[in-house]
C-alpha positions as a printed Julia matrix, in Angstrom:
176×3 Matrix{Float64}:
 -35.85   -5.6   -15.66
 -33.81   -8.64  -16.59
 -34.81  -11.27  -13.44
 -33.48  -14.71  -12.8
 -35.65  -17.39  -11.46
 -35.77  -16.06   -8.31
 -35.02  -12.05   -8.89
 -33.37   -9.2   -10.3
 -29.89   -9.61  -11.56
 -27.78   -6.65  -11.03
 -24.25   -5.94  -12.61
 -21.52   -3.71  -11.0
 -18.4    -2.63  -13.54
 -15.66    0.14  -12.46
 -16.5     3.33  -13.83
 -13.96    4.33  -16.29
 -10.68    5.91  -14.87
 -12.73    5.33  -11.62
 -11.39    2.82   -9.79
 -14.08    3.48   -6.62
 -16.5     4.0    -8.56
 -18.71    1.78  -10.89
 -21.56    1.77  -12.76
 -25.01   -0.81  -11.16
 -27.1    -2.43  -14.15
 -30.45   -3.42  -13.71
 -32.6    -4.2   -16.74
 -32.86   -0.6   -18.21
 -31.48    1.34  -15.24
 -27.91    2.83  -15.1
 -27.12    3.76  -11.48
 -23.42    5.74  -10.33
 -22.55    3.53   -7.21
 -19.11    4.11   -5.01
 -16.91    1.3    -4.36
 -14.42    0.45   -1.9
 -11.57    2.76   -1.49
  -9.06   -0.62   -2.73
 -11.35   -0.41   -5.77
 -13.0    -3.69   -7.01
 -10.59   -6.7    -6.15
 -10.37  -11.04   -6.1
  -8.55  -11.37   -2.83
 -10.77   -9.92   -0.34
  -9.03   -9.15    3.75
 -10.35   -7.33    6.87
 -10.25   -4.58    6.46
  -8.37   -4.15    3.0
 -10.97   -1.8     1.43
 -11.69   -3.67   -1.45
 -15.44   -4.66   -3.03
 -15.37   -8.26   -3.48
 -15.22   -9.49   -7.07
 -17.86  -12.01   -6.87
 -21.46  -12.77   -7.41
 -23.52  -12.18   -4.08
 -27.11  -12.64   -3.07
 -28.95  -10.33   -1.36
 -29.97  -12.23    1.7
 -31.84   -9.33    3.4
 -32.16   -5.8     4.56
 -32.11   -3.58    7.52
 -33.97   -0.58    7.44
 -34.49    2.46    9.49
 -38.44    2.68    9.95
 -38.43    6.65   11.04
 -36.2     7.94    7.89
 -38.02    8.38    4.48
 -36.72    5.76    2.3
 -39.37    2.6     1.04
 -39.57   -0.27    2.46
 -37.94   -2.98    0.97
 -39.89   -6.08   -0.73
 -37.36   -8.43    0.77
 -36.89  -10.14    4.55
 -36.16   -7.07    6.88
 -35.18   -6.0    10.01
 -35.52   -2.62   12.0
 -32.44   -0.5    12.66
 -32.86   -0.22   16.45
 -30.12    2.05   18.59
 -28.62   -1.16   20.15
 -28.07   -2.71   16.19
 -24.46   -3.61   15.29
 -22.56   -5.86   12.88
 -19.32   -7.87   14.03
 -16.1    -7.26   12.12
 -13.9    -8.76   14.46
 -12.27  -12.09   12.78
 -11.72  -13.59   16.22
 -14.9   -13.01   18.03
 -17.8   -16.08   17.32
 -20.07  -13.3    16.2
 -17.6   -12.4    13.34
 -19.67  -10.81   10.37
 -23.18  -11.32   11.84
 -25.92   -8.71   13.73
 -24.81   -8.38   17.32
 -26.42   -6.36   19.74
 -24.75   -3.22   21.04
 -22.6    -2.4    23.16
 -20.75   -5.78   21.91
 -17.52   -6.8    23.41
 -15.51   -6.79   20.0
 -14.71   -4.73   17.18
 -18.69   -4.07   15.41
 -20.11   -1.33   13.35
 -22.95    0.87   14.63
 -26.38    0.59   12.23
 -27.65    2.83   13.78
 -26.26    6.1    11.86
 -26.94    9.82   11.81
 -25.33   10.61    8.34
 -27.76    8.38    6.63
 -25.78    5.84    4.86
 -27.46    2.68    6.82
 -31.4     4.33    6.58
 -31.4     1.08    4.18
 -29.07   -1.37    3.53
 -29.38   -4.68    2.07
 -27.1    -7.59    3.15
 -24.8    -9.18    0.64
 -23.83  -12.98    1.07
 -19.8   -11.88    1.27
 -18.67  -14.27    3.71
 -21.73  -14.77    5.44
 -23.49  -17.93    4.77
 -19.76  -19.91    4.59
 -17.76  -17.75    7.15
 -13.85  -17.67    6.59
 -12.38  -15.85    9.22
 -10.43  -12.0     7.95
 -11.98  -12.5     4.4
 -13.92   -9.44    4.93
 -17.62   -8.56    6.96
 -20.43   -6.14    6.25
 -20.19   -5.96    2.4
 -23.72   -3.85    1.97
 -25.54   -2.57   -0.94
 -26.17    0.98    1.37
 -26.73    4.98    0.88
 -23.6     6.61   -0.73
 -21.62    9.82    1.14
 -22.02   13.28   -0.94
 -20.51   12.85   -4.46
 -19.82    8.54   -3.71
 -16.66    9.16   -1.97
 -15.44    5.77   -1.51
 -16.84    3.02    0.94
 -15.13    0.38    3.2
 -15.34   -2.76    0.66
 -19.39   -1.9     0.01
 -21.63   -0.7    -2.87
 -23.28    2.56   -2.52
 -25.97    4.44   -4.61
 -27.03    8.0    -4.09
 -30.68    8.54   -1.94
 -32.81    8.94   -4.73
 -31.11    6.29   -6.62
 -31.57    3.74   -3.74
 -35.39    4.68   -3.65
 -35.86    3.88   -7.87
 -34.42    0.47   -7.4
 -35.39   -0.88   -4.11
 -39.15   -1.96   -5.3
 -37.31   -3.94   -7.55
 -35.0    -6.23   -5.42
 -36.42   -9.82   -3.74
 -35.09  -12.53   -2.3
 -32.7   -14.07   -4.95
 -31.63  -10.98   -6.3
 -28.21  -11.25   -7.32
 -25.33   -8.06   -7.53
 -22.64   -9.75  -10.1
 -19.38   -7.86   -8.8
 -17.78   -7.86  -12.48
């Protein structure tokens, strides 16, 4: 696995004639991921469905601690009931963990169809917060067949499982 100073170095490219899908590099492996419904694009909005062209570290995960997926080699926290992420540009929480029920607009972790059992945080707009340039860009569980996602990257289960042991702090997913 090709690895930067500090970790792996992934690579996302648009599947061809696939424009929410792509194709996740890392070293030898050749993962199907599903993209946002906007496809890939440069000028990420709220809410725009787009995955951010960009180069983001993966600052962390989130995992669900009674579901069957590994456990992640990186900093983590457990998906409790009460976990939610703010996507409401306006509210001081805007694209961070809030506790639910939250006052604003915020995304339940906490999921029954699977796609948050792990998800790893990407550093879209978090570490240098712009308000309505987009929140919640994940690497997360894909929907049956990768239907499209909300702006994130998403692998299949089994997919998910063959490449977590292999992400640390550092990695890096290069949005091409």
């Amino acid at each position: 696995m090709k690895k930067n100073s500090a970790g792996l170095v992934l690579a996302v490219r648009r599947a061809p004639g696939r424009p929410t899908q792509g194709i996740l590099s890392a070293g030898p492996l050749r993962l199907r991921c599903a993209l946002g419904r906007s496809g890939i694009g440069s000028l990420k909005r709220e809410g725009d469905g787009k995955t951010p062209r960009a180069a983001l570290e993966l600052l962390g995960a989130w995992w669900r601690a009674d579901r069957q997926l590994p456990r992640p080699p990186l900093p983590i926290r457990v998906i409790r009931k009460a976990s939610g992420w703010c996507d409401a540009p306006r509210a001081a929480a805007y694209n961070r963990p809030v506790r639910l029920p939250f006052p604003h607009s915020a995304e339940t972790l906490w999921r029954e169809d699977h796609l948050y059992d792990l998800l790893f945080v990407l550093d879209w707009n978090v570490r240098s917060r712009a308000r309505g340039r987009g929140s919640a860009i994940f690497l997360h569980i894909a929907r049956p067949g990768l239907a499209p996602t909300e702006g994130c990257v998403a692998l299949a289960a089994r997919d998910m499982a063959r490449l977590t042991p292999h992400l640390r702090r550092g990695s890096r997913l290069l949005i091409l």
